[in-house]
N, C-alpha and C positions, 0 to 999 in steps of 0.2 A: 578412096572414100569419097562421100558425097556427102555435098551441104544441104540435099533435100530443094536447092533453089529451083534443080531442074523439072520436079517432079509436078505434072501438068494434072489439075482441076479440071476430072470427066464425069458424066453419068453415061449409064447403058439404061434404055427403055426398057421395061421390064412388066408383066402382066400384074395388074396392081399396085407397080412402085415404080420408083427411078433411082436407080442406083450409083448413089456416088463413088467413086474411088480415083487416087491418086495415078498417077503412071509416069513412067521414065523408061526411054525406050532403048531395047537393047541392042548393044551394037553389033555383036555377033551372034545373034540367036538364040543366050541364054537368059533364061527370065524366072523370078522368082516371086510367085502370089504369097499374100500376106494375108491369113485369115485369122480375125478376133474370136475372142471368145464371145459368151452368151451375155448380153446387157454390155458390154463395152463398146468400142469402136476401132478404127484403122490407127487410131494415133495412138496406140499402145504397141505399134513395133514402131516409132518414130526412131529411138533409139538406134534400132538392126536398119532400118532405111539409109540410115545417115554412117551405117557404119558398111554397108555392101559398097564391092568397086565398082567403080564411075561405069564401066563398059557395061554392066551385069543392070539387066532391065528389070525394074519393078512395079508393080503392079499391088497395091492395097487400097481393098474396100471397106464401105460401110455396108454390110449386110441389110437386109431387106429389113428393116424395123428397127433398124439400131442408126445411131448417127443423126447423120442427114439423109440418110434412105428412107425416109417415111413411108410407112405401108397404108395403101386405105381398104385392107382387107384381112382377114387372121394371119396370121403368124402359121408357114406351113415346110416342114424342112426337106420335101422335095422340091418345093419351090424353089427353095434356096440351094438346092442342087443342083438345078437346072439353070439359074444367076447363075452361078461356079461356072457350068459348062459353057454357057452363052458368051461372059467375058473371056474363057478362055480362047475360045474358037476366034477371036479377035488378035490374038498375039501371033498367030504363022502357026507351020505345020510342027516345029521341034519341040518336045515334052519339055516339062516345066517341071522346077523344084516346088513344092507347096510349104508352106510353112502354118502351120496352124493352131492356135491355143486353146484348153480348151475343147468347148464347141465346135473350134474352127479345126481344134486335130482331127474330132471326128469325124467331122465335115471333109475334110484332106482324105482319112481311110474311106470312104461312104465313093470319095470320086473317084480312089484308085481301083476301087471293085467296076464302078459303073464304066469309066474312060483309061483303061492300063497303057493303053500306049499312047496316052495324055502327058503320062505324069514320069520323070525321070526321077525321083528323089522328093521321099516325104523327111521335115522337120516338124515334130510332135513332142507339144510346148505343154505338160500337167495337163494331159488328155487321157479320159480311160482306153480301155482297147475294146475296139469294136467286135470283133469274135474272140472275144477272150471268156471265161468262165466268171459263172455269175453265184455267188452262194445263195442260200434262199433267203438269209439276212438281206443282202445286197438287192435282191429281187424286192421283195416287202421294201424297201428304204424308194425304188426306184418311184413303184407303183402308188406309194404314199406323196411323191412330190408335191405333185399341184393340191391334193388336198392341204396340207401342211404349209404351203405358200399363202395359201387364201387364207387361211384364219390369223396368221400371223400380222399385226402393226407392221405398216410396212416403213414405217421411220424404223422402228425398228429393225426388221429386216433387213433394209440399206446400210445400216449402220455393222450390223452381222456381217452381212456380205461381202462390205470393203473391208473388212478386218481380217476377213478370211483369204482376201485377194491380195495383202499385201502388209508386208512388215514396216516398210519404210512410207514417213506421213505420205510422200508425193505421191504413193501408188494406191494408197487407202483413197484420199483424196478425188483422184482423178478418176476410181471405181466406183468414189460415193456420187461425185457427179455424172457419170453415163447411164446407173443406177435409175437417178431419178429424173432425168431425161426420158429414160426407154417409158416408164412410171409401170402400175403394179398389175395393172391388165395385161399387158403387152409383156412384160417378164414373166408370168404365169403361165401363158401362150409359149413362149418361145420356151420353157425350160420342159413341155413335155415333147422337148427333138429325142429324148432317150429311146422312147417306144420306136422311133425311125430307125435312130440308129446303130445301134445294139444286135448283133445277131450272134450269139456265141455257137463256135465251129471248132472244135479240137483239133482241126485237122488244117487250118486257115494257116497259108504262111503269108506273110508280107511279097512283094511280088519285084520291090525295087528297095537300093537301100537307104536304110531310114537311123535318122538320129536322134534320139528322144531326151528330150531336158526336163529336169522335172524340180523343182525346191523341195531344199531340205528338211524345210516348212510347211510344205502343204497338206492340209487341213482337212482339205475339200475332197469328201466320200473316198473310194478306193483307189484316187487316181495313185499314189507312191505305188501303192502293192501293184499295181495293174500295169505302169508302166516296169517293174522289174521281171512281171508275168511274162509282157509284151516281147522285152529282151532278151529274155531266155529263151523263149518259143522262135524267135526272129533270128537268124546267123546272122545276118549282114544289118541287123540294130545294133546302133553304138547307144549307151547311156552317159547321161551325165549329169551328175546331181549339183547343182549350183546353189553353197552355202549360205546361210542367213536369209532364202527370200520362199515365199509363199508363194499363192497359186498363179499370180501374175509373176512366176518367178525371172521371164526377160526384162519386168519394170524394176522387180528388185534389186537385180544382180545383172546389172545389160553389160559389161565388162565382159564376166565369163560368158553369156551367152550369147555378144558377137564374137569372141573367141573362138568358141565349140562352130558357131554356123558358120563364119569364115572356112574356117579348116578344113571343116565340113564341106561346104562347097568347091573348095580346088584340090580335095581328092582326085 
């Protein structure tokens, strides 16, 4: 385990932004990226950071418009596809586990299409699934987002939000503060990455194997049903539902879900 003391204060230049993220470097070639969900930041797997072993290199960012990544241009999620690959291409030539919540799980399946012999092992944290089936409820729900975002109070909305991210105060909390940091423009922008990344495929299998966490709790649109969709279409997805916690469910329950990704990674 690591105390996080080692983990070194970097940016990568970036077309519009500069992007912050953490790193610790791996000793033998295995390295595990850490991607947040949408309006959060990298200190929401601090957690799984502190709990990965000392040799196992890490890498978590602040996304292009979230954090300390300041964007000074819209909010675009191949862009931030393209971040993903850029910082990867920095770690050496051996595939990476991705860990990603969320946004960032989509973001995780979005790189294993584009880079497969990037990526050794996806962790998909209350993420829907990217070529999974869509009902037309589910459709109408997607396409109505940003309108339903914008007419909504956005205190109130924050306050929505982090309640739906989390059962326990500290994760409400630290949701309602990233929240209102991102503020209500820049969360509008960034929550239409669906239309990006969404392609449903009945025929799509996952390509490397993958372990999916999801709360028992969570609230948040079709992710439960989607990720049980996800793991029954997948052989080599393990599931695993981590009691008492909602959509940030690694903030709610970080016990079981360094447990599960531990174990997970020394398969």
């Amino acid at each position: 385990m690591s105390d996080m003391s080692d983990l070194r204060e970097m940016v990568l230049d970036r077309p519009g932004c500069v992007v912050h993220y953490r790193r610790r470097e791996a000793q033998h070639g295995r390295w595990v990226v850490f991607l947040h969900g949408a309006g959060m930041d990298g200190h929401m797997f601090d957690a799984q950071l502190a709990a990965l072993p000392s040799d196992v290199g890490a890498v978590c960012w602040d996304a292009r418009g979230h954090g300390q990544s300041k964007l000074n241009d819209e909010f675009r999620y191949p862009d931030m596809c393209e971040d993903l690959h850029a910082l990867i291409s920095t770690l050496g030539p051996n595939a990476v586990t991705l860990v990603g919540q969320s946004m960032g799980g989509n973001l995780a399946q979005s790189y294993l299409d584009r880079h497969p012999d990037r990526v050794a092992r996806l962790v998909l944290i209350d993420c829907t699934d990217n070529h999974g089936p869509l009902t037309l409820r589910e459709k109408l729900a997607l396409r109505c987002t940003k309108a339903v975002l914008s007419v909504c109070p956005w205190n109130a909305l924050v306050r929505q939000s982090a309640r739906v991210c989390g059962r326990s105060a500290a994760t409400v909390d630290y949701a309602e503060s990233c929240l209102r940091q991102v503020g209500k423009r820049r969360f509008i922008e960034i929550m239409g990455f669906w239309a990006d990344c969404l392609a449903p495929d009945p025929a799509y299998r996952l390509s490397v194997p993958t372990l999916a966490l999801v709360g028992e709790q969570d609230r948040s649109g079709n992710i439960r049903k989607a990720m049980q969709r996800l793991t029954d279409r997948n052989a080599e997805t393990i599931l695993v539902t981590l009691l008492n916690a909602a959509h940030n469910s690694n903030m709610d329950d970080p016990a079981a879900a360094n447990e599960a990704l531990i174990d997970f990674l020394q398969q």
